[in-house]
C-alpha positions in Angstrom: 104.2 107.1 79.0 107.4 105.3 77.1 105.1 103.6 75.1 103.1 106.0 73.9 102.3 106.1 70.0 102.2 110.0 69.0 98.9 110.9 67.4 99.1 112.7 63.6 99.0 116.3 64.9 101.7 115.6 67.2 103.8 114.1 64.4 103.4 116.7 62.3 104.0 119.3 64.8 107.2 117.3 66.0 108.3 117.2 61.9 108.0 121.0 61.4 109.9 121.4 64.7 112.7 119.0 63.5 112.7 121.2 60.2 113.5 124.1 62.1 116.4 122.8 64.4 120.0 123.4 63.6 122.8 121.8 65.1 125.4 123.6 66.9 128.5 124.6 65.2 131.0 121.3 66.0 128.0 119.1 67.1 127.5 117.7 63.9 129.3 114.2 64.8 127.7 113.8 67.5 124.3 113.7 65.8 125.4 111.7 62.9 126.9 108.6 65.5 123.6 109.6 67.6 121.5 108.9 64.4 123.8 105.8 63.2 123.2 104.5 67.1 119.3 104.9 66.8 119.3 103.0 63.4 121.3 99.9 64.7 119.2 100.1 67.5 115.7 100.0 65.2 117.4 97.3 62.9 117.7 95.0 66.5 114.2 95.9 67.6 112.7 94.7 64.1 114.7 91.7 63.8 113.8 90.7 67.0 110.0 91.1 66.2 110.8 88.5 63.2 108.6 85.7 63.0 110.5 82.7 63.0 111.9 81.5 59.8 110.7 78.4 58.0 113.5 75.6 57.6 113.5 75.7 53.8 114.0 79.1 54.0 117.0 78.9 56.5 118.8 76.7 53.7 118.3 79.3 51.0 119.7 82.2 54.0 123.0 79.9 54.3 123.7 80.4 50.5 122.6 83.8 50.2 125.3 84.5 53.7 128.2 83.0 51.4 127.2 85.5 48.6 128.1 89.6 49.5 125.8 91.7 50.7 124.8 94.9 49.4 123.2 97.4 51.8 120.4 99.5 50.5 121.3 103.3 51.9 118.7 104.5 54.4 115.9 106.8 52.7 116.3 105.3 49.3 112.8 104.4 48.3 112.7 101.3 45.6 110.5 102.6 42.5 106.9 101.9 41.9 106.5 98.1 40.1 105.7 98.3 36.3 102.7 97.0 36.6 101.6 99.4 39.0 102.3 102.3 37.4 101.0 101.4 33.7 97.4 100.6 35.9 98.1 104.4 37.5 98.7 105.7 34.1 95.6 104.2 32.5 93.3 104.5 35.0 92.8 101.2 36.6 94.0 101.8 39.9 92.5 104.7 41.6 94.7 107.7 42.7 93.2 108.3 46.1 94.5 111.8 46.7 96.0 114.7 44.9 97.9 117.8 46.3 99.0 120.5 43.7 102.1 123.0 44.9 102.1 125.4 42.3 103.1 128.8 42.9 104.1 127.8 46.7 107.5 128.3 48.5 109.2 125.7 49.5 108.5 126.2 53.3 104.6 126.1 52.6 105.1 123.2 49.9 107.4 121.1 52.7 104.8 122.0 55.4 101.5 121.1 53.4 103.1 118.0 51.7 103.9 116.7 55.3 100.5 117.5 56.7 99.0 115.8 53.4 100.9 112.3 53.4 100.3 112.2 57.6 96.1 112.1 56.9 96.5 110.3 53.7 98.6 107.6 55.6 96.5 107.7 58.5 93.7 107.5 56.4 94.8 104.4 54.6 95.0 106.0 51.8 97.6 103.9 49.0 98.1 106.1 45.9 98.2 109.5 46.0 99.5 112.3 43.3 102.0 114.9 44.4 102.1 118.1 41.7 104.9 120.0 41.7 105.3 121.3 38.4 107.9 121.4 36.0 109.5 125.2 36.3 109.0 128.1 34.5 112.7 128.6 33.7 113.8 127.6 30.0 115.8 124.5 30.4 116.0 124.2 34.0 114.0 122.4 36.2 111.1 123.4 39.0 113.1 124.4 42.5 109.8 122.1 44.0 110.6 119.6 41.2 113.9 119.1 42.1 113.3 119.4 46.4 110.7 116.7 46.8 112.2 114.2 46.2 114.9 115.3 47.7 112.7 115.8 51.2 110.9 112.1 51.1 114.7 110.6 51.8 114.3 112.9 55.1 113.7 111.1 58.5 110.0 112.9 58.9 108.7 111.9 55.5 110.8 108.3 54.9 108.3 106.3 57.1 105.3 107.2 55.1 106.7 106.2 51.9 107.0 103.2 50.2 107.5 104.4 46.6 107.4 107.0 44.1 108.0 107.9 40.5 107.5 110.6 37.7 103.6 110.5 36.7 102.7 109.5 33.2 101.8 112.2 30.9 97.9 112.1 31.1 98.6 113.0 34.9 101.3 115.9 34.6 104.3 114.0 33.5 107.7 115.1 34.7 106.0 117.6 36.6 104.0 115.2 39.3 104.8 112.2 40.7 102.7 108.8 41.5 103.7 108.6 45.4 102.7 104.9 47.2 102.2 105.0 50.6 103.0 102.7 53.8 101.0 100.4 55.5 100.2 101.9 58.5 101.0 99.0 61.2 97.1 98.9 61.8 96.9 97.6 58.5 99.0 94.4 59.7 97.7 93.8 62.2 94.3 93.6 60.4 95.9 90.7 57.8 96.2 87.3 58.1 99.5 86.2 57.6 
């Protein structure tokens, strides 16, 4: 039963559960060297799964050790290419899904994003469109606006994300965002590499 994959409802269930805990009052560094000990542990388990590494390629690693390393912070997504996003923007690559949060609080947005980008990733699903709207305040922004992106960094939402950025105009601006989904690792599987 270790190896057990959980199935979608299961994940989502476990997320919302997750969103609810609290740690207890001192416990706090515990869970933080508890989730530093779990990430070390992932990095070892995925460079272990490495195929190996071609010989030219081990030459350009020994001059890219001598240079310093910059670590990219865990649940920082990388942007969406240019490319990519002009073809979004103009039409030519198909947004495969929208969601529209308007007028919802943040628990119901957080919840029904979730459940959204668990079937659009286990659906294959590549490019979908969040809307969270911009925010009725004058000069301020959305509370959704501002929170979203602020929830894909968290643990349940940073495995189903490989990018996102502000939409283009023509697709709500400031006030949606172009969001680019994993591969699911059936999706590797499936490629020749």
């Amino acid at each position: 039963m270790k190896d057990r994959k959980l199935s979608s409802d299961e994940r989502i269930l476990w997320g919302k559960v997750a969103k609810s805990a609290r740690a207890l009052p001192g416990r706090m560094k515990e869970i933080a060297a508890f989730e530093e000990e779990m990430a070390a542990r992932l990095a070892a388990e995925d460079e272990v799964s490495k195929p190996p590494v071609p010989p030219t390629q081990r030459v350009s690693d020994a001059f890219a050790a001598v240079a310093p390393k910059v670590k990219k912070p865990a649940g920082i997504h990388h942007p969406l290419e240019k490319p990519t996003r002009k073809k979004l923007a103009k039409g030519r690559l198909a947004i495969d899904a929208r969601l529209d949060l308007h007028g919802l609080y943040q628990d119901a947005a957080h919840d029904l994003l979730l459940d959204f980008l668990y079937s659009a990733h286990d659906r294959g699903l590549r490019h979908v469109l969040v809307i969270t709207g911009k925010g009725r305040s004058v000069g301020g922004e959305g509370v959704l606006r501002r929170a979203v992106p602020l929830w894909f960094s968290k643990a349940e939402f940073r495995f189903l994300i490989s990018s996102y950025e502000w939409a283009a105009q023509n697709h709500g601006g400031e006030g949606a965002m172009y969001v680019r989904l994993s591969k699911s690792r059936a999706d590797y599987r499936g490629s020749v590499l």
